[in-house]
C-alpha positions as CSV (number, residue, x, y, z in Angstrom):
1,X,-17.1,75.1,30.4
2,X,-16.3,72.8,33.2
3,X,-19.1,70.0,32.9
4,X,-17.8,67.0,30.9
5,X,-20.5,67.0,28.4
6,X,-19.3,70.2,27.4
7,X,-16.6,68.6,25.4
8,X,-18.5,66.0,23.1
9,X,-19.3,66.0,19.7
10,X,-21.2,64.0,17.1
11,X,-18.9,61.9,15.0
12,X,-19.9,59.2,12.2
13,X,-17.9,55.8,13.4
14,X,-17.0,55.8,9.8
15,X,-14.6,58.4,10.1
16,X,-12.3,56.9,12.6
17,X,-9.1,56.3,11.1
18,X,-8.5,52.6,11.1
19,X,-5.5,52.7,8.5
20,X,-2.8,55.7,8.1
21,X,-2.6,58.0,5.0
22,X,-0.7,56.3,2.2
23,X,1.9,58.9,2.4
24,X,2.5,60.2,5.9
25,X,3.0,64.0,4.5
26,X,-0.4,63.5,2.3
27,X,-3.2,63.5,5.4
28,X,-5.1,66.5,5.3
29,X,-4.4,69.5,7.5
30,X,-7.0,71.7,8.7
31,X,-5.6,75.3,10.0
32,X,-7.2,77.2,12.7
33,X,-6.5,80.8,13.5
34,X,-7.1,80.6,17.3
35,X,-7.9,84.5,17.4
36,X,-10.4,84.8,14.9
37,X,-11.9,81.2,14.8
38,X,-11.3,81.0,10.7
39,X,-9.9,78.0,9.1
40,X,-8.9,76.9,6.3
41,X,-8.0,73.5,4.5
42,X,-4.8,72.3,3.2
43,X,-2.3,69.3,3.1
44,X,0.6,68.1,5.9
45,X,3.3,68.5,3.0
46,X,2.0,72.3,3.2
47,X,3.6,73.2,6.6
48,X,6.6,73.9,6.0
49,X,5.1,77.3,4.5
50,X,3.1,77.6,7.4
51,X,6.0,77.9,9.6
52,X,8.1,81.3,9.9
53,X,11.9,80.7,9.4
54,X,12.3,82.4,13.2
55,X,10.1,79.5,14.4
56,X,11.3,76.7,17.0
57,X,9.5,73.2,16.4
58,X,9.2,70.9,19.1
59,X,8.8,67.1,18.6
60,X,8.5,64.3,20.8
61,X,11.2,61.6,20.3
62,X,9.6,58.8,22.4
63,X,9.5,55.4,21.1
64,X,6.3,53.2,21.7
65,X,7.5,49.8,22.5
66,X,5.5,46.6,21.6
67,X,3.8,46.6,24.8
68,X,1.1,44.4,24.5
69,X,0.9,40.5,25.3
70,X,-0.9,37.8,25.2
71,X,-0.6,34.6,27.4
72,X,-2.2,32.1,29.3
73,X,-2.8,31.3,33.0
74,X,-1.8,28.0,34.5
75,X,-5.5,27.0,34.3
76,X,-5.5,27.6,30.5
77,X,-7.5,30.9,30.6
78,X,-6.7,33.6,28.2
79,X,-5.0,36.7,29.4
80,X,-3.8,40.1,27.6
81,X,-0.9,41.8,29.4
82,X,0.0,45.7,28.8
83,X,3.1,46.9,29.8
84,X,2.9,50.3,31.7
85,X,6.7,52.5,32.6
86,X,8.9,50.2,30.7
87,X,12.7,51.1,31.4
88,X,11.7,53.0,34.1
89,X,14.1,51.7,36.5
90,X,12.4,48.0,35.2
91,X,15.7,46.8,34.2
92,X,18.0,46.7,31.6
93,X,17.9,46.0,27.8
94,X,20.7,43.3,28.5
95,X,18.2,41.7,31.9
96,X,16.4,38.4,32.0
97,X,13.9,39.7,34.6
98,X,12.4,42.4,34.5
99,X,9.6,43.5,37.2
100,X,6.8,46.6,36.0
101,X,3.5,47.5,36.2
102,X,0.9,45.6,34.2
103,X,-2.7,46.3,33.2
104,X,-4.0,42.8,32.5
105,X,-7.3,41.6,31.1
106,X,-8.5,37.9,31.9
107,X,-11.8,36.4,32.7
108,X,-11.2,37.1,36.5
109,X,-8.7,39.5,37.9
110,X,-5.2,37.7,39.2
111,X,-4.6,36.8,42.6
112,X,-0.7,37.8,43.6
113,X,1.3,34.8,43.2
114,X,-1.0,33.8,39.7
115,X,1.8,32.7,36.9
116,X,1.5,33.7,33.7
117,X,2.9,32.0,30.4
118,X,3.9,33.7,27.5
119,X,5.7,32.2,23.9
120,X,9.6,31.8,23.9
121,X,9.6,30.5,27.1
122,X,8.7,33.9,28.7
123,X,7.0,34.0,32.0
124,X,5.5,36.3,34.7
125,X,4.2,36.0,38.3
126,X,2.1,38.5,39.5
127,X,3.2,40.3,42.1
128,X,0.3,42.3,43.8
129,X,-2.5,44.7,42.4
130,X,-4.5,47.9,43.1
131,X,-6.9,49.6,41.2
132,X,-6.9,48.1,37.2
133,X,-2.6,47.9,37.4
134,X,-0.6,44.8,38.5
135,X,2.8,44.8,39.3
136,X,4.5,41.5,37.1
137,X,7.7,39.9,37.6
138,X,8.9,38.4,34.5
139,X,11.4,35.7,33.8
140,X,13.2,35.2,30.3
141,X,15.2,32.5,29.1
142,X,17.3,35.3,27.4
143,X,17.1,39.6,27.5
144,X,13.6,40.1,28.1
145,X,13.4,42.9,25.9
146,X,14.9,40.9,22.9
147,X,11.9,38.1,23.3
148,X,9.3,41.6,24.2
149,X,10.4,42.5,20.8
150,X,9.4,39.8,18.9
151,X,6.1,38.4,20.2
152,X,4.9,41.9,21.8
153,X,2.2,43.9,19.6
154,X,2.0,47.7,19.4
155,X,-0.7,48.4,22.1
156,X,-2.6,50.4,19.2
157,X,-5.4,51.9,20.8
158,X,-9.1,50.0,21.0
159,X,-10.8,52.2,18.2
160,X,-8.7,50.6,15.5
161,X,-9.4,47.0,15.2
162,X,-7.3,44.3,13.6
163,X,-8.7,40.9,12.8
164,X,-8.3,38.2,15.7
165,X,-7.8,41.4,18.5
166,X,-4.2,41.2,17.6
167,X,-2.2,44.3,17.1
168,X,-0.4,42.4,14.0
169,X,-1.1,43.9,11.1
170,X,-3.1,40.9,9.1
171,X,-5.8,42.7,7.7
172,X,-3.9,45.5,6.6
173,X,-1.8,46.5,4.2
174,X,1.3,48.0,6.3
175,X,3.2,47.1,9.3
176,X,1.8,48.9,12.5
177,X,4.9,48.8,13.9
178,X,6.2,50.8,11.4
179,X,3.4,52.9,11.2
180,X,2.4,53.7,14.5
181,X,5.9,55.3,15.4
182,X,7.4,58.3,14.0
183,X,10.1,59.1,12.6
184,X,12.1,60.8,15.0
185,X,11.5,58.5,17.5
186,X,14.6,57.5,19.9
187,X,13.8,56.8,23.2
188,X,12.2,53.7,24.5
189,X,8.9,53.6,26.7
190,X,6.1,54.5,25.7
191,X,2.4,52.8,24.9
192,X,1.0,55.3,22.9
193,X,2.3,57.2,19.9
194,X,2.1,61.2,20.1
195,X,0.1,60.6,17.0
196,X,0.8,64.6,15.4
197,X,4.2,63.5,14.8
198,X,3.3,60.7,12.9
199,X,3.0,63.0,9.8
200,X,6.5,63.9,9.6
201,X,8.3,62.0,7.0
202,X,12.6,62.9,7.1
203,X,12.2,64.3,3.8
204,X,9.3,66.8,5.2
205,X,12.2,67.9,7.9
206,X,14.7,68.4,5.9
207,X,12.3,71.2,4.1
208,X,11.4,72.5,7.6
209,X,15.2,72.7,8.8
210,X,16.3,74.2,5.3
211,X,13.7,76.8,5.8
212,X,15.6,78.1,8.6
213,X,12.8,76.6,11.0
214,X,14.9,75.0,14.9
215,X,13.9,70.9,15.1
216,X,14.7,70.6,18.7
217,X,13.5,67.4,20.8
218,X,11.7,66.7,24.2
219,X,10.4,63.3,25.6
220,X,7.6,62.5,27.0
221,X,6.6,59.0,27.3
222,X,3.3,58.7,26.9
223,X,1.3,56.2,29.5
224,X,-1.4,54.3,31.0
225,X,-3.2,57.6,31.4
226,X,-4.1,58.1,27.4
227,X,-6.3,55.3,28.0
228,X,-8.4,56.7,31.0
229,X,-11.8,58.1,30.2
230,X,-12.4,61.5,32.5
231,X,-15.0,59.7,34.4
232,X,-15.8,62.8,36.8
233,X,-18.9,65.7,36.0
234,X,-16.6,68.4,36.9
235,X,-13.6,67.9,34.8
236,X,-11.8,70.1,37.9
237,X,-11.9,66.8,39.7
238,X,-9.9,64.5,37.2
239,X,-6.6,63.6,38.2
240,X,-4.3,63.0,35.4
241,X,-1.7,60.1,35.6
242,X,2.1,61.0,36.1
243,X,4.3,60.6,32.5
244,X,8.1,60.3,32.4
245,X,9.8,63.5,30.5
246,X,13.2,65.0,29.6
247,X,13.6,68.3,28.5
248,X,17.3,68.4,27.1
249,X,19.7,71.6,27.8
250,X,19.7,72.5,24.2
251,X,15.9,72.1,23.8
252,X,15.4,74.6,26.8
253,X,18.5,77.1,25.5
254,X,16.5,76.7,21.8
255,X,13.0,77.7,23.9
256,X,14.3,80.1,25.8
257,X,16.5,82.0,23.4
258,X,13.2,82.0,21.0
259,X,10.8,83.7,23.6
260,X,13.3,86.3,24.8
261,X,13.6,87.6,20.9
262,X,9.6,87.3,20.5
263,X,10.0,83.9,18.3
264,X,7.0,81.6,18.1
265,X,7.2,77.9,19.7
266,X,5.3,75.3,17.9
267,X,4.4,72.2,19.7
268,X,3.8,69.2,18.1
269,X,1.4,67.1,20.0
270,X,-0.6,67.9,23.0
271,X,2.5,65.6,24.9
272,X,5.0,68.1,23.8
273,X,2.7,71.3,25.1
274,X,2.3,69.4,28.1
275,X,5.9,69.1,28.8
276,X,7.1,72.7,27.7
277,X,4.2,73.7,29.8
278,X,5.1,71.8,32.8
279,X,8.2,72.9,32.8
280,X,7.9,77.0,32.2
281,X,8.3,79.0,35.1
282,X,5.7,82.3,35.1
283,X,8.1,83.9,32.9
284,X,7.9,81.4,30.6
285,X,11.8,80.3,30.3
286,X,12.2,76.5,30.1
287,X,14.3,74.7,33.0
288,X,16.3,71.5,30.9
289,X,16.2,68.3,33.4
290,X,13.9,64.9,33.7
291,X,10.9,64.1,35.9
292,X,7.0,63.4,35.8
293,X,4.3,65.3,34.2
294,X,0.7,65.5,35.9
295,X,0.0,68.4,34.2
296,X,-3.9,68.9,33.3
297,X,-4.8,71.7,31.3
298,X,-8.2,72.6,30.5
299,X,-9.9,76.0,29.7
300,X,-9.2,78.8,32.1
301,X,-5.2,77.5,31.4
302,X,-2.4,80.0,30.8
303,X,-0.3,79.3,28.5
304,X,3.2,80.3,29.3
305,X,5.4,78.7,26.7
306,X,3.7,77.5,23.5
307,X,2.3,79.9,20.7
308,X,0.7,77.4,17.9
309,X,0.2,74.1,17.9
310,X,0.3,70.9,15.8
311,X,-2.3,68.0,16.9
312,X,-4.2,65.3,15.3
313,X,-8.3,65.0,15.8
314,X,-9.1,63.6,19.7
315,X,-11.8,62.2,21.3
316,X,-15.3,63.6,22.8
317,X,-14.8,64.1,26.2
318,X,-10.9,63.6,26.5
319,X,-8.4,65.2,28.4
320,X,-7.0,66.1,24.9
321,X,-9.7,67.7,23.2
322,X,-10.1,69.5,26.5
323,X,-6.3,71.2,26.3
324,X,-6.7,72.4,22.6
325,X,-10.0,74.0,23.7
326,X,-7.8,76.1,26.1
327,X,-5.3,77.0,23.6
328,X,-7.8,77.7,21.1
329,X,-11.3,77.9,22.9
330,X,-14.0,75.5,23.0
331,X,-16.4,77.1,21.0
332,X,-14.1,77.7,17.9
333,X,-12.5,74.0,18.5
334,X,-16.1,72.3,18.8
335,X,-16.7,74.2,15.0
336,X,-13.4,73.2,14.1
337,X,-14.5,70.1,15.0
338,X,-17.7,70.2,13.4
339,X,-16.0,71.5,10.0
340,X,-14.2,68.5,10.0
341,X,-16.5,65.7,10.3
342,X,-19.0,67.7,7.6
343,X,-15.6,67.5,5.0
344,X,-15.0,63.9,6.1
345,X,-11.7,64.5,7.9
346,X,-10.1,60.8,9.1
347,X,-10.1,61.5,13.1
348,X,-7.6,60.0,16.2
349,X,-4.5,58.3,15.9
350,X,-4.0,57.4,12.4
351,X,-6.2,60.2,11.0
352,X,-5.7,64.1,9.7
353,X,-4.1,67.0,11.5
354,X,-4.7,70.3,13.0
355,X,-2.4,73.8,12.7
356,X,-3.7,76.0,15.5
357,X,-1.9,79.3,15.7
C-alpha cells in the first residue's frame, strides 16, 4: 500500500485527452460508490441529480495565468520560462518589475546574473538558483502583467501536445486559454487548472443552486508541485510542495453549519479536499483564513471534512491518484480505473470525470 508501484496502471497513450469535450457538461462521468466498490456510467450534465438538495459543493476559484514563456539568452540560445507563485507578494498588477521564482529550460542551466529576452521589450535577469527553480527579476517597458498576458501561454501540462511546443492553440479547434480555466475562476496564480472544475458550465450551476444544492468557494492555487513525479519507493517519504490557499468566512460558516446538521460536503477537485482537509481541526469544523498547504494524503488518511468527491482521471503513480485511493481505497480505485480505460474513458486534464461518494 505504500510502495510507489502500488499506484500504476496500464493505460493506452490513445486515451489521453489532448482536446476537451465539445460541451464542457457532455464528458462522461463515471460514479463510484466508495463503500461497496460499484459503479456505474453516466454524463456530467447528470449531477445535479446526483447531488442531495442538503449538499454543500465546494469549488476552486483559482485562475491559471499564462505562465509560460519563451525567450532567448544573450548568446541566442532558446530558453522556456515558467512562472511559479505569481502575485505572491511578486508585485502588483499595475508594476513594471516584478521578481518570482522561475523553473527554466535551456540547453545549460543559467548562471545568476544570465539576462534573458522576451517579445514586447520584456526582460529578465536571473537572480540565483537551487534545485530546478530560479529566482527572475523582470523588467517591463509597461505593467508586466499586461505584456505576461499577451505573449504568455497557458503552462498546459506536457501530456497534451500542441504543434511547435507552444501552448497556442494552432492545431486545435478552441482557445486553451479559454478552455483550460473554469468557469468560476477569480483569483489569479495559478499553473495548473483544478481540472474537475473544468466541467461546470454556468448553466450547469444554476441547475445545481436551483436544486437547493450551497456553491460556496475556496482557493487554492495550484503550483510547481503538480508537476513533480513522487520519485521516492516509499511514498511516506515524498514531501509535497507548499500551495497558497484561502478559505473564506462564509465557505467555513457553509462547512461547518453542514457537518453539525449531518449534511454531505462535496469537493470538487483533489485541490479543494486538500484545502478543506488542511484546514479541519479533529472535529472536523473548518477555521476561514489564508496560508500554505503541504498537505499529503495517501491511504491510511482520515478524512475529517469531505464526504464525496468530484475528480477527473490522474496519473499512475501521482500524488493524486494516491489521495482518491484513500477516500475511496486503492483496490476499488485501481478497478475503477481499470473499468475506465476498458470503456475508453478520455483520462487527465482535459478528459472524463469521477463521482466518488
Amino acid at each position: 500500500m505504500f510502495q510507489l508501484r502500488d499506484y500504476g496502471y496500464d493505460l493506452p497513450q490513445e486515451l489521453i485527452a489532448q482536446h476537451p469535450a465539445g460541451h464542457r457538461d457532455g464528458s462522461r462521468l463515471l460514479c463510484l460508490d466508495r463503500a461497496s466498490g460499484q459503479t456505474a456510467h453516466r454524463v456530467f450534465s447528470d449531477l445535479p441529480e446526483l447531488l442531495a438538495p442538503s449538499d454543500v459543493l465546494v469549488v476552486n476559484d483559482t485562475e491559471v495565468i499564462p505562465a509560460r514563456l519563451y525567450g532567448r539568452k544573450a548568446s541566442g540560445g532558446k530558453v522556456e520560462v515558467l512562472l511559479l507563485g505569481y502575485g505572491d507578494g511578486s508585485g502588483g498588477s499595475g508594476d513594471r518589475e516584478v521578481t518570482c521564482e522561475c523553473m527554466i529550460k535551456s540547453s545549460k542551466r543559467p548562471r545568476p546574473g544570465t539576462r534573458l529576452f522576451f517579445d514586447q521589450g520584456l526582460t529578465a535577469e536571473v537572480m540565483g538558483g537551487r534545485d530546478a527553480v530560479h529566482t527572475l527579476r523582470f523588467t517591463s517597458p509597461e505593467p508586466f502583467e499586461s505584456i505576461l498576458y499577451r505573449i504568455g501561454d497557458m503552462p498546459l501540462p506536457p501530456y497534451i501536445r500542441r504543434n511547435g511546443g507552444r501552448g497556442a492553440a494552432d492545431e486545435a479547434p478552441h482557445d486553451d486559454r479559454t478552455a483550460y480555466q473554469t468557469v468560476f475562476a477569480a483569483r489569479k496564480g495559478a499553473v495548473a487548472a483544478p481540472t474537475a472544475g473544468l466541467h461546470f458550465t454556468p448553466g450547469l450551476l444554476d441547475r445545481i443552486r436551483r436544486r437547493g444544492v450551497d456553491v460556496v468557494t475556496v482557493t487554492l492555487h495550484v503550483g510547481y508541485g503538480t508537476f513533480v513525479p513522487v520519485r521516492v519507493e516509499d511514498i511516506r517519504d515524498h514531501r509535497m510542495h507548499r500551495e497558497r490557499f484561502s478559505i473564506p468566512e462564509a465557505t467555513a460558516g457553509a462547512v461547518n453549519r453542514a457537518r453539525a446538521e449531518g449534511r454531505r460536503i462535496v469537493a470538487v477537485g483533489t485541490t479543494s479536499v486538500r484545502t478543506l482537509e488542511y484546514a479541519a481541526g479533529a472535529d472536523g469544523r473548518i477555521t476561514p483564513g489564508t496560508g500554505s498547504c503541504d498537505l499529503f494524503i495517501y491511504p491510511g488518511y482520515r478524512f475529517r471534512a469531505v464526504d464525496a468527491v468530484i475528480t477527473n482521471f490522474h496519473l499512475p503513480e501521482s500524488t493524486l491518484i494516491m489521495l482518491v485511493s484513500a477516500f475511496a481505497g486503492r483496490e476499488k480505485v485501481l478497478s475503477a480505473y481499470r473499468e475506465a480505460v476498458a470503456e475508453r474513458y478520455r483520462f487527465f486534464s482535459y478528459g472524463d470525470a469521477m463521482f466518488i461518494a
